[in-house]
C-alpha positions, 0 to 999 in steps of 0.5 A, spaced: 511 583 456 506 578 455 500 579 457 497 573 461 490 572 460 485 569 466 483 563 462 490 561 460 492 561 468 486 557 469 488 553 465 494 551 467 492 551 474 487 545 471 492 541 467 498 541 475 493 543 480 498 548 482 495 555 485 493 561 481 499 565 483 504 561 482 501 559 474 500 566 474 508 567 475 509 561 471 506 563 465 509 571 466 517 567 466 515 563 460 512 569 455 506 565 455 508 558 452 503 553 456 509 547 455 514 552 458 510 554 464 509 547 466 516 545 466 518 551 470 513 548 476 515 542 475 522 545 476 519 549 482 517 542 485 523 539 483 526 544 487 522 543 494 522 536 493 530 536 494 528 541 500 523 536 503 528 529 502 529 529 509 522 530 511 517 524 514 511 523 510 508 518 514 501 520 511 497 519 506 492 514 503 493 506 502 488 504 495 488 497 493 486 495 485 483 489 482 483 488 475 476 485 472 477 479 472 479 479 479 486 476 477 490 481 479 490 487 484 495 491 487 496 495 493 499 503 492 502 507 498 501 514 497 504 519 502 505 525 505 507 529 511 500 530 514 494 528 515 491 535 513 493 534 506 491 526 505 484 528 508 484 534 502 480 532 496 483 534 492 490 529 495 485 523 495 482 525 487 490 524 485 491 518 490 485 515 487 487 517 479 494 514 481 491 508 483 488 507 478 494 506 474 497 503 478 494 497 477 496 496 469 502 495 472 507 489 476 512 492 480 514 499 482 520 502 477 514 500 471 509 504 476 513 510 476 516 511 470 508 510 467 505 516 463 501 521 468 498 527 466 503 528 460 509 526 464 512 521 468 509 518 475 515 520 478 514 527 475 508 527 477 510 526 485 515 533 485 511 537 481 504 536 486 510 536 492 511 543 489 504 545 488 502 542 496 509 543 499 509 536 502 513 531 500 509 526 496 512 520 494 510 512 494 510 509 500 508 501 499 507 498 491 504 490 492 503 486 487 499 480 486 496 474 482 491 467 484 485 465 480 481 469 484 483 476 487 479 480 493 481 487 496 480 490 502 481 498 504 480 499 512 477 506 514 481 512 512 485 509 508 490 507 512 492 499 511 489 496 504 490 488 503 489 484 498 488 475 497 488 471 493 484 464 492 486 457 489 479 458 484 474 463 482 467 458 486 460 460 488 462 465 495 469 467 493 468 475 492 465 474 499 471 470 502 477 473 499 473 480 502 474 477 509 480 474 508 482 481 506 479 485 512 483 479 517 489 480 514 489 488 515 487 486 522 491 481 524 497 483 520 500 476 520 506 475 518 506 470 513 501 466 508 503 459 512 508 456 516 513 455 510 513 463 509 516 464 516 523 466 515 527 461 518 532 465 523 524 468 526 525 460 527 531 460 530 530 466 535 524 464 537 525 457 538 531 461 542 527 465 546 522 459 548 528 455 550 530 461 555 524 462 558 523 454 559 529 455 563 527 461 567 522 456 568 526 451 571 525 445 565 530 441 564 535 441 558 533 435 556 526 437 555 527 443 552 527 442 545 520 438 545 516 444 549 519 449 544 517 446 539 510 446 542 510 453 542 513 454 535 505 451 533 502 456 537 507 462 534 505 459 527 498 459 529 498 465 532 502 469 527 500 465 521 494 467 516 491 460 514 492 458 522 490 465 525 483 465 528 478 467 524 477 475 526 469 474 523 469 466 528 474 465 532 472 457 533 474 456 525 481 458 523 482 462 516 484 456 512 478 451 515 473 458 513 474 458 506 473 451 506 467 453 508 466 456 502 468 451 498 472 444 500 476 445 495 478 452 496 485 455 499 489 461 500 495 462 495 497 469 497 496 475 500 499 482 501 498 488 506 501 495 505 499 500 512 502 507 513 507 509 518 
């Protein structure tokens, strides 16, 4: 039998994170050899993972990344069972490690598929879910692009949202930042009017006109107050038409053209646990 050293466990535990012992059993298995051992837990991950499929993993941390020339900038969901875990330091150094790669990267597939820690993201997923014995995966992947990026994460890092503005100007970081927090506040549901899907259209012109009927208004007029309210519902569920979160006198489009006249919002992306 092989004898396993302290040092050499410590240092499997170093490169997966995975517990003394189980390094330890690992090591024992592969007669030594460091590669063998960390496919063996990686299997032992695999294994939990399949077990832990049908699990919830609502928890977690939402990071947002921009590149620096504050082009670019993604949303990554990393998630998990519990709070516990997502409150662990550990959790929250490879959400933050994970994140960090992420935004080299435009879509989910490439991110997965991405080299971390000598393997691939996914790999990298069911080896910690064996290690932690929660369900680790990614929740929410958003991408996006503009000529100036800004990034928000609320506290705890339960929602991260990213803005993207028409131009770079004096005061964009700032106003992107703010656009950002609105949108983890509000959670509009669309940039502008064009970006509402027309059957959400369609079915709230259809429950206007229900409760103007409720209401007594006559058929005939039915078609005129409801698009009436489409305004409203526009304004309110909107981004560039909601109230400004920060001074609700002024609109989101009319504050960042406070910054600048020229300045408006070309994007934005929101991604929350749960």
């Amino acid at each position: 039998m092989v004898k396993i050293t302290a040092k050499e466990v410590n240092q499997l535990r170093k490169a997966t994170g995975a517990g003394m012992m189980d390094c330890k059993k690992a090591l024992v298995e592969a007669e030594g050899n460091f590669d063998s051992a960390i496919e063996i837990l990686r299997k032992k991950g695999q294994k939990v993972a399949a077990n832990r499929a049908d699990r919830d993993s609502s928890e977690g941390a939402v990071l947002a990344r921009v590149n620096a020339d504050a082009t670019a900038g993604v949303i990554v969901s990393i998630n998990c069972e519990t709070d516990f875990v997502a409150k662990n330091d550990s959790y929250l150094e490879l959400a933050n490690s994970l994140a960090n790669l992420a935004a080299d990267y435009k879509d989910l597939d490439s991110f997965l598929n991405a080299s971390f820690d000598g393997m691939t993201v996914s790999e990298k997923l069911t080896q910690q879910t064996g290690v932690i014995g929660e369900k680790i995966e990614i929740g929410g992947f958003e991408y996006l692009e503009a000529n100036y990026v800004g990034a928000y994460i609320h506290a705890g890092n339960k929602i991260a949202t990213l803005s993207g503005l028409s131009a770079n100007v004096a005061g964009a970081q700032e106003a992107a930042k703010d656009v950002a927090m609105h949108a983890a506040a509000m959670n509009p549901i669309a940039l502008n009017e064009d970006g509402v899907d027309a059957s959400v259209i369609e079915k709230e012109i259809e429950i206007a006109k229900d409760q103007l009927r409720q209401e007594g208004k006559p058929e005939a007029m039915l078609d005129n107050i409801a698009k009436g309210k489409i305004k409203r519902f526009f304004k309110d569920n909107t981004l560039v038409n909601q109230a400004f979160i920060k001074d609700s006198k002024q609109s989101v489009a009319d504050y960042v053209k406070s910054v600048d006249s020229s300045l408006v919002v070309t994007g934005f992306k929101r991604v929350a646990l749960g």
